[in-house]
C-alpha positions, 0 to 999 in steps of 0.5 A: 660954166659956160652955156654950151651952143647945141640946139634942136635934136642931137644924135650922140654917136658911138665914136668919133673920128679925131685927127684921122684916130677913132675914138669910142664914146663912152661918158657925156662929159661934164657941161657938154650941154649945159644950159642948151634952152633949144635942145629938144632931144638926145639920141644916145647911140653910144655905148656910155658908162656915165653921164657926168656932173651938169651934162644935161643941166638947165635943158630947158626944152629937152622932155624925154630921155632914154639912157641906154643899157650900160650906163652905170652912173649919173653924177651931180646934177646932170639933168637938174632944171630941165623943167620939160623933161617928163619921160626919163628911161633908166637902165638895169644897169644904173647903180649910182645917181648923184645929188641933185641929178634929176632935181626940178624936172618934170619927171620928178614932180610928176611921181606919185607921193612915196618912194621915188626911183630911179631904175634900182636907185632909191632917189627920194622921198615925195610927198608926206610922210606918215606919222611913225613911218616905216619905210620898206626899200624895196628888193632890188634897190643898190643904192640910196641917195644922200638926200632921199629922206631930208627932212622927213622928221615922221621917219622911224625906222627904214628896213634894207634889203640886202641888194643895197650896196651903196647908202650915201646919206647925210642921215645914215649916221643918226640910224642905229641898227636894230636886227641885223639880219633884217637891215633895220635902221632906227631912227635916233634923234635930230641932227646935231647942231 
């Protein structure tokens, strides 16, 4: 990955014109900013449907975001190591966010301790978790991300509601379902080595 040239404020357009044709923006396209230190600011006035892995990734000046309605998915590391960004809008209309996407931002290490989402996504988990924890998804959430309860070894037993539509979890297949009706998974032992 080369780092890319953008700096200062940047608007994202919702087309552009190339060799005479105009196209519709639609996706920020893998490292179309990577590693931009100077970039201070997004002004997404396209009408996207992703932005893709390591878009934004290591923009270190970049402190706030507004992504707009639309966008359904941000893939793998899109906005990791943006150390400034502090305010990330999120749509109604996000139903994926990949590994790692807004890992070591500013955004994150700024949520209070418990559950943290990322619009309908449950992202993770931060802070302590309780001795025998049960934790309730709220209703709503459509997706639980791959790493949300990593190393939360208090984890009991996590209740779903039926709006999860997608769980991509390395520890989903050490849950054993107990109540169908409710989505209770149970939490049955450590991970094999």
């Amino acid at each position: 990955k080369a780092p890319s040239t953008y700096s200062g404020d940047i608007v994202i357009p919702a087309t552009i014109l190339v060799d005479g044709v105009e196209y519709q923006v639609n996706r920020i396209g893998e490292n179309a900013f990577y590693h931009c230190e100077d970039l201070l600011s997004v002004d997404i006035q396209a009408k996207l449907k992703s932005i893709e892995h390591y878009a934004f990734e290591e923009c270190t000046k970049l402190t706030s975001i507004v992504i707009p309605e639309g966008v359904t998915a941000i893939l793998y590391s899109a906005f990791n190591g943006c150390s400034a960004l502090a305010s990330i809008t999120f749509p109604e209309s996000l139903t994926y966010v990949g590994d790692y996407a807004l890992t070591s931002t500013a955004w994150y290490y700024q949520q209070p301790e418990g559950q943290l989402y990322a619009g309908r996504v449950l992202y993770g988990f931060r802070g302590t978790m309780p001795e025998n924890a049960v934790v309730e998804i709220r209703q709503g959430t459509v997706q639980i991300c791959r790493e949300a309860f990593k190393g939360r070894k208090n984890l009991t037993a996590v209740r779903i509601p039926d709006s999860v539509t997608l769980m991509v979890s390395e520890r989903a297949a050490f849950f054993s379902i107990s109540d169908n009706d409710h989505r209770v998974f149970n939490y049955t032992g450590d991970q094999p080595k």
